[in-house]
C-alpha positions in Angstrom: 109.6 128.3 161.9 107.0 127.5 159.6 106.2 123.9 158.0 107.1 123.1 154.9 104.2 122.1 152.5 104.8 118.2 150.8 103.7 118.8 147.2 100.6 116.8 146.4 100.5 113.5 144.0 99.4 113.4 140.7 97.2 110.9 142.2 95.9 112.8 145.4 94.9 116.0 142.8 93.0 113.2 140.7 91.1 111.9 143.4 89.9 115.4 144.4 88.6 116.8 141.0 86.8 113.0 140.3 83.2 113.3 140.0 81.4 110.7 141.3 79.4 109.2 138.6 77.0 107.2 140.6 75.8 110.1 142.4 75.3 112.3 139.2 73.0 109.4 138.0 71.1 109.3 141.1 70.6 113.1 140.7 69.6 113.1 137.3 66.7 110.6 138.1 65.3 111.9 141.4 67.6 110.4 144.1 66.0 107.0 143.0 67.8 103.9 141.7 66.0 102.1 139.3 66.8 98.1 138.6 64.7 95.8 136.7 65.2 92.4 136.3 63.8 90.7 133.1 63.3 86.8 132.8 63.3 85.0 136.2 64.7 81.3 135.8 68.3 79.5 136.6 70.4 82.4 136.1 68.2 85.1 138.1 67.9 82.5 140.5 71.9 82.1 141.5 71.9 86.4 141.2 69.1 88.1 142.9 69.5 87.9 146.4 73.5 89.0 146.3 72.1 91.4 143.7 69.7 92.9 146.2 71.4 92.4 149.3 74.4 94.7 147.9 72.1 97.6 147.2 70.7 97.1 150.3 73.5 97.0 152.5 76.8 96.6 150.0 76.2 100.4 148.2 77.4 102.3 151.0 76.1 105.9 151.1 75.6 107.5 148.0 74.8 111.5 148.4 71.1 111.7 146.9 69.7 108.7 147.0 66.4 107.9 148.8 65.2 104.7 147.1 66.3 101.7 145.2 63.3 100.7 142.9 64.0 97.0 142.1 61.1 95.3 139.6 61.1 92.0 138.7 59.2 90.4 135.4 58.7 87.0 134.3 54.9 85.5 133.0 56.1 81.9 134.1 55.0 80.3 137.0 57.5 78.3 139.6 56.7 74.6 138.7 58.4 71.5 141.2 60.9 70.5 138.1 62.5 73.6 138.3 64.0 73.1 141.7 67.2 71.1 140.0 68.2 74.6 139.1 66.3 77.0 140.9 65.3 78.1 144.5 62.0 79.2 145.6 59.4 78.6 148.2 56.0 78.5 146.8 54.6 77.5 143.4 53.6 81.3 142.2 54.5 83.5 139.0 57.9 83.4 139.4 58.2 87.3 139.7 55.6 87.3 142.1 57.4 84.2 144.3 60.7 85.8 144.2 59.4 89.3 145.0 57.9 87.9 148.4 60.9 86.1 149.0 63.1 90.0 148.9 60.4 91.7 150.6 61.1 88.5 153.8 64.8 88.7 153.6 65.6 92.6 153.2 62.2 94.3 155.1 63.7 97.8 154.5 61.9 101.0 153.6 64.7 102.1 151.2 64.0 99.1 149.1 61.0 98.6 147.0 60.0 95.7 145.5 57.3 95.2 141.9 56.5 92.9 140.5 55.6 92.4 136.6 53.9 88.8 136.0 53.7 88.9 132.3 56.2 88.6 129.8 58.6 91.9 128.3 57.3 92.2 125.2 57.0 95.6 122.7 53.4 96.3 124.5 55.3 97.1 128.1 58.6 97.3 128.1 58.9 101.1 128.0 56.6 100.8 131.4 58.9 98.0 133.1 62.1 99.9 131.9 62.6 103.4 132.0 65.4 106.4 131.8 67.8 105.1 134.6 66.8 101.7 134.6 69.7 99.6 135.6 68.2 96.1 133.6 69.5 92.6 134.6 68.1 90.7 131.0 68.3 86.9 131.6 65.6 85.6 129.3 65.6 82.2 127.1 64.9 83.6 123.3 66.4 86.0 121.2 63.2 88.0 120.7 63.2 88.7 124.2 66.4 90.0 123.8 66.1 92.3 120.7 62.4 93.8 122.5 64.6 94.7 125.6 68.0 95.5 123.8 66.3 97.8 121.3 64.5 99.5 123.7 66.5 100.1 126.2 68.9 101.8 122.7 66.1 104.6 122.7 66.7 105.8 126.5 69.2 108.5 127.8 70.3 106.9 130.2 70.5 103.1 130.4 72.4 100.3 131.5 72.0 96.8 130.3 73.6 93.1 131.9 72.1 90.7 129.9 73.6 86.9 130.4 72.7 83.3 128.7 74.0 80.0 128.6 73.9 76.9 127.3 75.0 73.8 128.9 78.3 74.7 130.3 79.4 77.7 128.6 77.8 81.5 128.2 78.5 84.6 128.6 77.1 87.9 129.8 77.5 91.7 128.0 77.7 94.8 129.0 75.4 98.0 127.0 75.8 101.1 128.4 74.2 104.3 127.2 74.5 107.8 129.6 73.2 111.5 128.2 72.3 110.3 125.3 75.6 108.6 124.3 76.6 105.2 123.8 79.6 104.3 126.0 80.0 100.9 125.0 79.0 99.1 121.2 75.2 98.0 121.3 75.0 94.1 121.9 73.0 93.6 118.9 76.1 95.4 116.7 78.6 92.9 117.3 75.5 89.3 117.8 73.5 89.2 114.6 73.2 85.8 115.6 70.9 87.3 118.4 68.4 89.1 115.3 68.7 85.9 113.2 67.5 83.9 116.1 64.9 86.7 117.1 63.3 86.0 113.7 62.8 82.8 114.2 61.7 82.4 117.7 57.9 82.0 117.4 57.5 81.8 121.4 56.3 84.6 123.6 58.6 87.4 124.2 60.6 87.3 127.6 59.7 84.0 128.3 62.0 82.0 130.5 62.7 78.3 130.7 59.4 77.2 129.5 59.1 73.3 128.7 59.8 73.1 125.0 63.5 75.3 125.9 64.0 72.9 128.4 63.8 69.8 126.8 65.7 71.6 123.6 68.3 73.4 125.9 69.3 71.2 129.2 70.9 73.7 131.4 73.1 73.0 134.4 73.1 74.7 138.0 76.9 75.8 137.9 76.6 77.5 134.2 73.8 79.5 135.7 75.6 80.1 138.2 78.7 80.8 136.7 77.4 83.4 134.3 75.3 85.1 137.1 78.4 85.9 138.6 80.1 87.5 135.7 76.6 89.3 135.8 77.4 90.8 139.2 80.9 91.4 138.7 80.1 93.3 135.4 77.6 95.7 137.7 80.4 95.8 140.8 82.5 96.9 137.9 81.0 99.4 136.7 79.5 100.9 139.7 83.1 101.0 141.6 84.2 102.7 138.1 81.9 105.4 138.8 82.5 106.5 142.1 85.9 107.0 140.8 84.6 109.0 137.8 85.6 106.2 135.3 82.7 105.9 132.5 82.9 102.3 131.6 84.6 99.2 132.7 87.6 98.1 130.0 85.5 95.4 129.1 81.9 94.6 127.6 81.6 91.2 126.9 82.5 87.9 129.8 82.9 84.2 128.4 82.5 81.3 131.0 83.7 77.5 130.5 83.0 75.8 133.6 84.2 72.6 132.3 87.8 74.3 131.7 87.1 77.0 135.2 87.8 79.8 132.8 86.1 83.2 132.5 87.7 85.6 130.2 86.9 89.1 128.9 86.2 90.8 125.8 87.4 94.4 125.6 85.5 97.7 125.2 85.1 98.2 121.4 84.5 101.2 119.6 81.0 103.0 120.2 78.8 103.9 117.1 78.2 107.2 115.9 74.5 108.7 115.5 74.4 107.7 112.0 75.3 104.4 112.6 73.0 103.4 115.3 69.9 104.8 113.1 70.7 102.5 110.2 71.2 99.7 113.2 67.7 100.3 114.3 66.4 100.1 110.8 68.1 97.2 110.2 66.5 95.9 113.6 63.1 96.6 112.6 63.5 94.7 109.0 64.8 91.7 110.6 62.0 92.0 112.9 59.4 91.8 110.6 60.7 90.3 107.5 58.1 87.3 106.1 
């Protein structure tokens, strides 16, 4: 007597003709995965070892990869008032004090660790950030911001987490380009406030929680936190999305309150055309350098 055959599920034939997104973007960039981590203060603090000790152990196989390439950048140096907010061991460049700290806790060959101790600024940021860079962006001015957010417009492939905060609310966005295309709106499209306050920052680009922002902008331990964690879950989002062949998450933008406990979402918007992102760029560039 022969068995009968159960017709397959709408979702069982899904889950067999998925591609798996994070492997194609480990293929297209040699079987490495690049992250880079840009501004190391409060918010960097509270992320990067959860951050690094998911791709270490957390990722679970993923076909080609052989190496996750995690860089860290920051020109600041570690100094003893910064322990109300953030963790360290030694009084170094704060890249270079964090870096030894991974290279301690996750002594792995499939992890390696750089270290940038200068500033992102227009003279370096194509070296620190790459096609495939995955870039965590947690910088204290605006023209950090545009340097990185502009640049990392240009790339193929690209995703960008960049978070702030100011005493006990912030938030955290989402830019996503892949082949070329935007997935997600550019964060500069929907914050001018971001190019207005580029133009007038007169301090260093990338420049994290020097003493003049610190005495201007009193930050808290649990907004760092807080907004570090909608960092995360923005990545986790998108990464489990891709093993299931979903592009983007269905949301670009995360708002925290932690005086109300709230977190709440923004979603996806509509993604510019070619036209649009040239005259976006232009308009970049002239706030950039308007007298």
């Amino acid at each position: 007597m022969q068995a009968v055959t159960q017709p397959r599920t709408r979702d069982e034939v899904q889950s067999e003709t998925r591609t798996d997104l994070l492997t194609e973007w480990v293929r297209r960039h040699k079987g490495v995965l690049r992250i880079a981590v840009i501004g190391v203060g409060g918010i960097t603090c509270s992320l990067l070892e959860d951050l690094t000790r998911y791709l270490v152990y957390g990722l679970g196989p993923v076909g080609p990869l052989r190496q996750v390439r995690l860089v860290l950048a920051d020109g600041d140096r570690f100094e003893r008032r910064n322990v109300e907010r953030q963790s360290f061991r030694e009084l170094l460049n704060k890249a270079e004090a964090k870096g030894k700290e991974l290279h301690s806790l996750f002594p792995v060959d499939a992890l390696k660790v750089g270290v940038v101790d200068r500033y992102v600024d227009n003279g370096n940021v194509a070296g620190v950030i790459t096609d495939g860079t995955i870039t965590f962006l947690a910088v204290d001015n605006h023209r950090g911001r545009v340097t990185v957010m502009k640049h990392c417009g240009t790339l193929e492939d690209s995703v960008l987490i960049s978070g702030g905060n100011d005493l006990t609310t912030g938030d955290a966005q989402l830019q996503l380009r892949v082949g070329g295309r935007w997935l997600t709106p550019p964060i500069l499209s929907y914050h001018p406030d971001i190019l207005r306050g580029a133009h007038e920052d007169t301090r260093r680009d990338g420049h994290c929680d020097d003493e003049r922002a610190l005495q201007q902008r009193p930050q808290v331990l649990f907004t760092n936190r807080s907004v570090a964690t909608a960092m995360l879950d923005m990545f986790y989002a998108l990464v489990s999305g891709w093993r299931q062949g979903v592009e983007r998450p269905p949301f670009h933008e995360v708002f925290v309150d932690v005086m109300r406990c709230r977190m709440a979402t923004s979603a996806a918007g509509a993604v510019p055309t070619r036209d649009r992102t040239i005259n976006a760029n232009r308009r970049i560039e002239d706030a950039l350098h308007k007298d």
